[in-house]
C-alpha positions as semicolon CSV with decimal commas, in nm:
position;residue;x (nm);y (nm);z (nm)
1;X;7,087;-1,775;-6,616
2;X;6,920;-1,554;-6,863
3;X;6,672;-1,474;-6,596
4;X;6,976;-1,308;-6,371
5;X;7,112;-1,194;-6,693
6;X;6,785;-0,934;-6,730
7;X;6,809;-0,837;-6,409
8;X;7,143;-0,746;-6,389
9;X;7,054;-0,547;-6,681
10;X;6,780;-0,351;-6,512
11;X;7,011;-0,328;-6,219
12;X;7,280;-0,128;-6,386
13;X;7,000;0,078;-6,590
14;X;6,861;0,183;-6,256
15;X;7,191;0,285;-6,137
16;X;7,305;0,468;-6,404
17;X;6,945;0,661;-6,371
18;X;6,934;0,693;-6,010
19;X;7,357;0,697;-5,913
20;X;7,264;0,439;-5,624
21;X;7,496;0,124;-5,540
22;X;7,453;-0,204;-5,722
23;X;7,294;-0,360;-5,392
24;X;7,046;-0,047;-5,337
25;X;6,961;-0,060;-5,727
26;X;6,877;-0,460;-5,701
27;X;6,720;-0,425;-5,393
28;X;6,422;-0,172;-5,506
29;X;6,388;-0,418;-5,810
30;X;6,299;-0,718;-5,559
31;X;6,202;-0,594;-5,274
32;X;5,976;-0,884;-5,184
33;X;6,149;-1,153;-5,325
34;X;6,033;-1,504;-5,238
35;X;6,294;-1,740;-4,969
36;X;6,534;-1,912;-5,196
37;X;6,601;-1,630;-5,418
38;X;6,918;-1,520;-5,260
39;X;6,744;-1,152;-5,294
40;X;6,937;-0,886;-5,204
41;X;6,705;-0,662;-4,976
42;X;6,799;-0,420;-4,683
43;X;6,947;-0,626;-4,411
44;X;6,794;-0,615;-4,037
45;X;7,149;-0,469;-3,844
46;X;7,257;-0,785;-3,642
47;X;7,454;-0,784;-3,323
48;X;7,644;-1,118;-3,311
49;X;7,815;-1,272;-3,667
50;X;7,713;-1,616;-3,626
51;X;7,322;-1,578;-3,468
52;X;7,305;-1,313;-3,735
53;X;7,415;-1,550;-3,974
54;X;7,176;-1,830;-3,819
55;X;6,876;-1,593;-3,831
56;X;6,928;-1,523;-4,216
57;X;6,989;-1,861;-4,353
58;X;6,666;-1,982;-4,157
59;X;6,451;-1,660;-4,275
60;X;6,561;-1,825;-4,675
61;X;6,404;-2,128;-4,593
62;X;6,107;-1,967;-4,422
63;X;6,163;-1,920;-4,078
64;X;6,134;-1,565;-3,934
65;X;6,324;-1,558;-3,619
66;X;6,482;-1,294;-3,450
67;X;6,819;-1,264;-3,387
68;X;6,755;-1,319;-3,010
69;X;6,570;-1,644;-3,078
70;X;6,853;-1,743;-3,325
71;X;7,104;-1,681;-3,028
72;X;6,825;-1,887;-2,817
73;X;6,874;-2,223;-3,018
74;X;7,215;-2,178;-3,048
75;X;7,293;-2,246;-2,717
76;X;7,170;-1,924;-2,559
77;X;7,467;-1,763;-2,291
78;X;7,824;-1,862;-2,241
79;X;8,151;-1,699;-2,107
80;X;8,495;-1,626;-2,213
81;X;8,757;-1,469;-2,036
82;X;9,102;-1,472;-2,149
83;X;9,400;-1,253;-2,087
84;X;9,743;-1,282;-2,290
85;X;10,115;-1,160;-2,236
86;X;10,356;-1,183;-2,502
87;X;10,636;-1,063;-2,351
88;X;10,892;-1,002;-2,668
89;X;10,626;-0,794;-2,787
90;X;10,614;-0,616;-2,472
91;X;10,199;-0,685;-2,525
92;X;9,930;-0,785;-2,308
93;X;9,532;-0,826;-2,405
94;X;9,226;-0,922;-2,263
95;X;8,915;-1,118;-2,443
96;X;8,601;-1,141;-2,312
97;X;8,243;-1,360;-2,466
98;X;7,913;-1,383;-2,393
99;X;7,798;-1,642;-2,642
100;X;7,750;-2,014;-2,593
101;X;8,059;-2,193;-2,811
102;X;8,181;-1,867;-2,903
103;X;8,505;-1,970;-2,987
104;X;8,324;-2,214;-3,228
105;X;8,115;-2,013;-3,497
106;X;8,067;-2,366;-3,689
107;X;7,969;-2,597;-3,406
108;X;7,712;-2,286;-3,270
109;X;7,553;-2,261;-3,696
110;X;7,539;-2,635;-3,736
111;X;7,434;-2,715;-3,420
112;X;7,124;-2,485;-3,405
113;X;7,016;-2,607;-3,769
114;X;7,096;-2,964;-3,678
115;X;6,816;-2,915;-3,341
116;X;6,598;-2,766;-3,584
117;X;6,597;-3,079;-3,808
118;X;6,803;-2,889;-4,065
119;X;7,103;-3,089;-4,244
120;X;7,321;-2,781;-4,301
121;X;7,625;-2,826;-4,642
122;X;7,950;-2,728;-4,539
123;X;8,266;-2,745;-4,713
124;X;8,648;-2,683;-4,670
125;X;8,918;-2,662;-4,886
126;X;9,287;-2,552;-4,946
127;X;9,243;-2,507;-5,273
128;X;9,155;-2,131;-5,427
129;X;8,988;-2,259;-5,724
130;X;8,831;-2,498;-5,584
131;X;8,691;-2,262;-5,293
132;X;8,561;-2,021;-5,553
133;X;8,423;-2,313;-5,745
134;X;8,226;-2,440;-5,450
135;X;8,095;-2,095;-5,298
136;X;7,943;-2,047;-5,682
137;X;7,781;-2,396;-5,693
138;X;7,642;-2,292;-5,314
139;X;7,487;-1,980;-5,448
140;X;7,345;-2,137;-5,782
141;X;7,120;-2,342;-5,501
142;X;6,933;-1,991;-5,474
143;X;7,035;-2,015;-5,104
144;X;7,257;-1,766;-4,872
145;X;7,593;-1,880;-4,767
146;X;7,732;-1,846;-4,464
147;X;8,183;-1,785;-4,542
148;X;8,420;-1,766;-4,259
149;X;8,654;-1,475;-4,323
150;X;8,914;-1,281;-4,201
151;X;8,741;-0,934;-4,106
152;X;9,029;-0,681;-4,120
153;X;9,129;-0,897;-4,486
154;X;8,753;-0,787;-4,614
155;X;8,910;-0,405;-4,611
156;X;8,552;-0,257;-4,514
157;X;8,638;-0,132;-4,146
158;X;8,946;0,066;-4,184
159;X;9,153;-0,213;-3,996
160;X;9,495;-0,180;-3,920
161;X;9,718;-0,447;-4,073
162;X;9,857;-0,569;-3,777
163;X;9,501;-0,705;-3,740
164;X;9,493;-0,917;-4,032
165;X;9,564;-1,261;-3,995
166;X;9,363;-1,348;-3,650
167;X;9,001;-1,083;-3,716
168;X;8,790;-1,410;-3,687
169;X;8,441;-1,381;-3,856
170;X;8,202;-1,513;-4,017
171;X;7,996;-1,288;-4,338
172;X;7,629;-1,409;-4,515
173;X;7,732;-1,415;-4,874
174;X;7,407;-1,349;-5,092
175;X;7,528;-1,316;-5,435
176;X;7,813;-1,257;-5,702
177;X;7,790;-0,976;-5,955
178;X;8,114;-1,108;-6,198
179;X;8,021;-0,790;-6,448
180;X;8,043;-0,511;-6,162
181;X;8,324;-0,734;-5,968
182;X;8,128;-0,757;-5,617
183;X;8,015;-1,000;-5,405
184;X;7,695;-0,890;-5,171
185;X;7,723;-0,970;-4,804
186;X;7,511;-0,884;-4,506
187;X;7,826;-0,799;-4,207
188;X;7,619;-0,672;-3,948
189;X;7,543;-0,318;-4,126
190;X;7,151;-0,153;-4,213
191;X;7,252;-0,249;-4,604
192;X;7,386;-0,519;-4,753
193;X;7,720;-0,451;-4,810
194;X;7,941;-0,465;-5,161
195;X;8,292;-0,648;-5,135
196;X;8,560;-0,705;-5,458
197;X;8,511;-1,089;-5,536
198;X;8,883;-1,117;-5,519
199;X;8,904;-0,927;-5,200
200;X;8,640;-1,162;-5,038
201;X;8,834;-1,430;-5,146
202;X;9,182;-1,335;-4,987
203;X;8,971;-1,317;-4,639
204;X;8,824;-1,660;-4,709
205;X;9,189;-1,811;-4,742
206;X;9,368;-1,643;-4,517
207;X;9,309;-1,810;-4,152
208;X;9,378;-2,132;-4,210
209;X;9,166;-2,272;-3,923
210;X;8,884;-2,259;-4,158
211;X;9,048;-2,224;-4,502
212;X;8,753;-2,151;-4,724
213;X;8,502;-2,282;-4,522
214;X;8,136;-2,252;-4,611
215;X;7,794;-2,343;-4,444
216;X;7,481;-2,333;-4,655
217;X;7,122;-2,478;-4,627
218;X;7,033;-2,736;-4,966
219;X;6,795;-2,602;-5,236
220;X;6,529;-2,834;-5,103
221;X;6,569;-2,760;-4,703
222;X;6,196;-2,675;-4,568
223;X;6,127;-2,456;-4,263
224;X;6,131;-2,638;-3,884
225;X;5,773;-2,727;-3,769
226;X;5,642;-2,532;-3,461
227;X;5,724;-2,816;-3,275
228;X;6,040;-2,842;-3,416
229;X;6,131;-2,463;-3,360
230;X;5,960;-2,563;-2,974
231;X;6,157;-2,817;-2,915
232;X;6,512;-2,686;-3,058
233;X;6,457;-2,335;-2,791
234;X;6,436;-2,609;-2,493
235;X;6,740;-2,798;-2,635
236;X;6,937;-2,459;-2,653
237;X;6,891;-2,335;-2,290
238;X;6,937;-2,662;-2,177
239;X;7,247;-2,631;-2,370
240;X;7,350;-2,306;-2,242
241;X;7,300;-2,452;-1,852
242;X;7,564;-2,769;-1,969
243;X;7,801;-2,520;-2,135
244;X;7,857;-2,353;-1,809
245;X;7,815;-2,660;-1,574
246;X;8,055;-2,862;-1,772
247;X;8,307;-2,565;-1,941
248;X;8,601;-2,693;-2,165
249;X;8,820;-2,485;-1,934
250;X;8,811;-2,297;-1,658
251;X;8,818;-1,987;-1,871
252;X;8,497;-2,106;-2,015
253;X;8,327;-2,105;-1,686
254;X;8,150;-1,823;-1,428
255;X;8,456;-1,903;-1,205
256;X;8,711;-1,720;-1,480
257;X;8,507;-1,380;-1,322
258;X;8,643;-1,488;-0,982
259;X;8,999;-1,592;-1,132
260;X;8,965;-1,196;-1,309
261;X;8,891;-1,036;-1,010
262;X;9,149;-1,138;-0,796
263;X;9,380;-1,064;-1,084
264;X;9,252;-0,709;-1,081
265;X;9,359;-0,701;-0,705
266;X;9,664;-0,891;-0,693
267;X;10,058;-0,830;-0,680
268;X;10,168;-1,199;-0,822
269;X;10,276;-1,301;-1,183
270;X;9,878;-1,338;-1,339
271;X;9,793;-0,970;-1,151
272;X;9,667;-0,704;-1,363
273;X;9,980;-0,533;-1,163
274;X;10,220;-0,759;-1,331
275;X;10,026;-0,807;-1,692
276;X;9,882;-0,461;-1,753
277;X;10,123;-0,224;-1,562
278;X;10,037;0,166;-1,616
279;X;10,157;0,242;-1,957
280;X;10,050;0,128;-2,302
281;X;9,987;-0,231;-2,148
282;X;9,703;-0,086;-1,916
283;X;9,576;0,116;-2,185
284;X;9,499;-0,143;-2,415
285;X;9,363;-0,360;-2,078
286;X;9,113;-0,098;-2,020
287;X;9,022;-0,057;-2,391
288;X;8,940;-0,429;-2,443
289;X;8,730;-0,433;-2,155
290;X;8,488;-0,175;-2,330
291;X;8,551;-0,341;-2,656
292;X;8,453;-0,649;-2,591
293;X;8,181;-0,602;-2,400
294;X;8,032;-0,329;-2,578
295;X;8,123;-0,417;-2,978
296;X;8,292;-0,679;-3,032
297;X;7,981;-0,916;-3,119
298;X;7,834;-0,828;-2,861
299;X;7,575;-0,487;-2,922
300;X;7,692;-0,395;-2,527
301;X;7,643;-0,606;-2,232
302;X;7,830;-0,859;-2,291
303;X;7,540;-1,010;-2,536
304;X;7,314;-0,999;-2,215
305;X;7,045;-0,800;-2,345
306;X;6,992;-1,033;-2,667
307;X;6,995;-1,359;-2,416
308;X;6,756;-1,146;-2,219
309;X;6,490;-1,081;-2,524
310;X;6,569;-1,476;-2,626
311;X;6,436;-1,531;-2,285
312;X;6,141;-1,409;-2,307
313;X;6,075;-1,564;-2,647
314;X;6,128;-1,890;-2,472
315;X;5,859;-1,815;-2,189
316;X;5,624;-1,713;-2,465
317;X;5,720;-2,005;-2,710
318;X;5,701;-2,282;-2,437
319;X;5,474;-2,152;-2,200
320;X;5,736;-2,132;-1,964
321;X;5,689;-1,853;-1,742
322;X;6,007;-1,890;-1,487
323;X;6,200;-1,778;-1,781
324;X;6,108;-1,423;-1,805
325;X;6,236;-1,444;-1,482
326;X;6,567;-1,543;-1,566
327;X;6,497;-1,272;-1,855
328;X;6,468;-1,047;-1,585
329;X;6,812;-1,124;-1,410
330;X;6,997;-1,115;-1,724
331;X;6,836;-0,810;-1,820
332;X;6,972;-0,667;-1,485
333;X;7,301;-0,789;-1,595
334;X;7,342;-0,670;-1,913
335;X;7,343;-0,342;-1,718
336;X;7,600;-0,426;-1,452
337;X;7,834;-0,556;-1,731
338;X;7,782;-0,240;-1,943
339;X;7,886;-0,004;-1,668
340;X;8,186;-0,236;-1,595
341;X;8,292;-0,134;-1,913
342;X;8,236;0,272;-1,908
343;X;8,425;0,251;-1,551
344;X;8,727;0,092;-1,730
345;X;8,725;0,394;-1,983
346;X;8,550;0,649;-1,747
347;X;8,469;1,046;-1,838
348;X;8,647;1,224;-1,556
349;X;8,960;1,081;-1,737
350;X;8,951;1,237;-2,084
351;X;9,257;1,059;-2,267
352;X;9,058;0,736;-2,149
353;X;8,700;0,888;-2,276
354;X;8,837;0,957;-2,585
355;X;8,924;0,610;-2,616
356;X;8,618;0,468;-2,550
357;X;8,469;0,736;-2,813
358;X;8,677;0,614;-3,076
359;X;8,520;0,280;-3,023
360;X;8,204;0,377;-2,993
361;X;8,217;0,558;-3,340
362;X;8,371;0,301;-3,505
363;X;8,068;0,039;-3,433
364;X;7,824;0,315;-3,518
365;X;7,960;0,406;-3,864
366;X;7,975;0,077;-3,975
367;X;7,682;-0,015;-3,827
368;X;7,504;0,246;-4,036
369;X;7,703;0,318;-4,285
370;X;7,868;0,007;-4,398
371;X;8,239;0,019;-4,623
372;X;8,115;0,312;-4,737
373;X;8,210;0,475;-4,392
374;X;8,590;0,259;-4,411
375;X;8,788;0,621;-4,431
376;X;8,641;0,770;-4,157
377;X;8,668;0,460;-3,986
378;X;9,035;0,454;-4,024
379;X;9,085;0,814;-3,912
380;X;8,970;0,647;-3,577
381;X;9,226;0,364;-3,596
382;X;9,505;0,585;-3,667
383;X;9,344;0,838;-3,376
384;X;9,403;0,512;-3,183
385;X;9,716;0,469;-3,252
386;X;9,833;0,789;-3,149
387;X;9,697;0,758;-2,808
388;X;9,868;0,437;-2,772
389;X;10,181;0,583;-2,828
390;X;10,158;0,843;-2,566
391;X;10,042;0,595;-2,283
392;X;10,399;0,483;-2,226
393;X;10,526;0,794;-2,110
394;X;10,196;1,001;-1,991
395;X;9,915;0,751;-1,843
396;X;9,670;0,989;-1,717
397;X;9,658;0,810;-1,357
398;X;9,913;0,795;-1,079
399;X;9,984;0,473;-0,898
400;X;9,710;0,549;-0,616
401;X;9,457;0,632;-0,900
402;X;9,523;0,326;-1,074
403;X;9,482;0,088;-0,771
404;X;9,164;0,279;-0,716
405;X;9,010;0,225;-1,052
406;X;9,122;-0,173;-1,022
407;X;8,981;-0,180;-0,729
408;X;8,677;-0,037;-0,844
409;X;8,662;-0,255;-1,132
410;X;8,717;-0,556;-0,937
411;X;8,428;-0,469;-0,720
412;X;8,220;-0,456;-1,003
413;X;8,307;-0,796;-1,132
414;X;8,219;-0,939;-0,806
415;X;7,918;-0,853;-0,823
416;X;7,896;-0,951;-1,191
417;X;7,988;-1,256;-1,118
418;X;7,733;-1,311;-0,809
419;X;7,496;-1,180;-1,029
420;X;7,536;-1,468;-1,347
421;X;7,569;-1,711;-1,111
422;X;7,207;-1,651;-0,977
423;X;7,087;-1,597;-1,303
424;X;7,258;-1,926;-1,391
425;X;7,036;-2,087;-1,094
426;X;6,723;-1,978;-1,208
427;X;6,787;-2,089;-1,567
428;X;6,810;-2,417;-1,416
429;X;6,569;-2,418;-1,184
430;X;6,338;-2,313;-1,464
431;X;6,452;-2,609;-1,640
């Protein structure tokens, strides 16, 4: 205690001398510090919450993987796709994953450690007190934890409030600073990034799926063996090859691509036609497409790229050359899915470039510029709003247009989907 005590104490001495943030200031004080000190150094800008998450909490106990290789032993690829109409709301959306158990941040985290020989402590409660109590006691272990969180509660992206309440994610918690009122997370930014204590602990409480739930390695957890680490990489892609053979639902499996498709063709009650009719509703269809498979955990192409480099790790790692390639194909893909989403949003259309703008400039501020970007960040949210409003009554395509763009779409996730079953076959084959 009187250890932290002195450096908190040169902390705020170097910020009063030098103006920078409390997490810049500590960071230049311990630049190098050893795993276990829940040092607060630049962050490595991660791509996916939960093998971000993975790849820092095994880097404290002395494993350097990269976040590709985290993704790897986490189960590697998966699929999601998921449209919703409410309509009362007079609202439709579409969701689309790339990520093995991607609905399941907590199975993917403790699943990975548990292949690595790692015995992960998590904890749950309703209780505030108690939830600030335990997060403390997780940090006095000198170890990161891992909180789940609602992402638009946190108040560092300039969310709208209508998302608060169902922003699902999960933050690296590194430490508390009770004298300047922050807690230090790493969220997927170049810097760690500074969040009110009480703010942080409004988005831990506030999805009560995981109420306060936290995932930390013990103070005595020692890093995986090479043969461990070996032998956790083959149990995550054959992972990834059961997650798609045996899918919880059909909207877990390759065939939801088919089951989109047809819906991006079709006249009946599921149709894109009936769902996302020209208006606001197609808008915000076309949006989600880029979003999700550009930003929304994903770093563009639908995570495909990062499965691709995990690849490739693998074939090195094992000695397992079929993989790269399988690297190969989903390298290929992570293309394919990428222009997918630029067609949804395309230039010649320049209320629907805009859009896509707006989102790309969101991910890109935060990405380098952490809360500290939130205002301009919310410029683009209300920017976004606007737009929305005017899609009702002025949708920049006519019906023929329209049907042409779904059509072109559809085409494209035909061949998507040809494309990861293939890449699918190999991975097993290679297996």
């Amino acid at each position: 205690m009187t250890a932290r005590k002195h450096l908190k104490a040169r902390v705020r001495a170097r910020m009063a001398h030098t103006g920078e943030r409390y997490a810049t200031a500590r960071a230049h004080l311990i630049p190098n510090a050893a795993p276990g000190s829940a040092a607060v150094t630049p962050t490595q800008r991660g791509v996916n919450p939960a093998a971000n998450a993975l790849r820092i909490i095994l880097a404290d106990v002395g494993l350097e993987v990269a976040e590709p290789q985290a993704l790897t032993i986490g189960g590697g690829a998966g699929i999601g796709v998921f449209q919703f109409h409410y309509a009362r709301e007079d609202f439709s959306s579409l969701f689309l994953a790339g990520r093995h158990a991607w609905d399941d941040d907590l199975r993917f985290i403790d699943g990975a450690l548990r292949r690595l020989g790692l015995e992960p402590v998590i904890s749950e409660t309703s209780s505030p007190r108690t939830a600030d109590r335990r997060l403390r006691e997780a940090l006095e272990d000198g170890r990161p934890v891992v909180a789940w969180v609602d992402m638009a509660e946190l108040e560092t992206r300039g969310y709208p409030a209508e998302h608060r309440g169902g922003a699902y994610h999960v933050v690296v918690v590194r430490s508390l600073d009770d004298s300047g009122g922050v807690a230090i997370l790493d969220d997927l930014a170049n810097q760690p990034v500074e969040v009110p204590i009480d703010i942080l602990a409004r988005a831990r409480s506030r999805i009560g799926k995981f109420r306060n739930r936290l995932l930390h390695l013990p103070a005595h957890a020692q890093p995986p063996t090479a043969d461990q680490v070996r032998a956790a990489t083959a149990a995550g892609l054959d992972l990834s090859v059961d997650g798609f053979d045996h899918p919880r639902t059909r909207n877990f499996s390759l065939d939801a691509l088919g089951d989109w498709s047809a819906r991006l063709r079709g006249t009946g009650k599921d149709s894109w036609a009936t769902v996302f009719p020209r208006g606001h509703r197609l808008w915000a269809g076309l949006a989600s497409i880029h979003q999700c498979t550009e930003h929304y955990g994903s770093g563009g192409g639908l995570l495909r790229p990062q499965v691709a480099a995990g690849l490739r790790d693998a074939a090195d790692r094992l000695g397992d050359a079929p993989l790269a390639e399988v690297a190969a194909r989903y390298d290929d893909l992570a293309a394919q899915w990428t222009e997918l989403a630029r067609s949804a949003l395309p230039d010649d259309v320049p209320v629907l470039r805009r859009t896509r703008e707006l989102q790309d400039r969101r991910a890109r501020l935060y990405a380098e510029h952490g809360p500290d970007a939130a205002d301009e960040i919310a410029a683009t949210w209300v920017e976004h709003a606007a737009i929305k409003a005017t899609m009702t009554d002025a949708f920049p395509l006519d019906e023929a247009a329209t049907r042409s763009l779904l059509d072109g779409l559809a085409s494209r996730v035909d061949a998507i989907h040809e494309g990861e079953l293939a890449a699918l076959e190999t991975l097993r084959e290679a297996r």
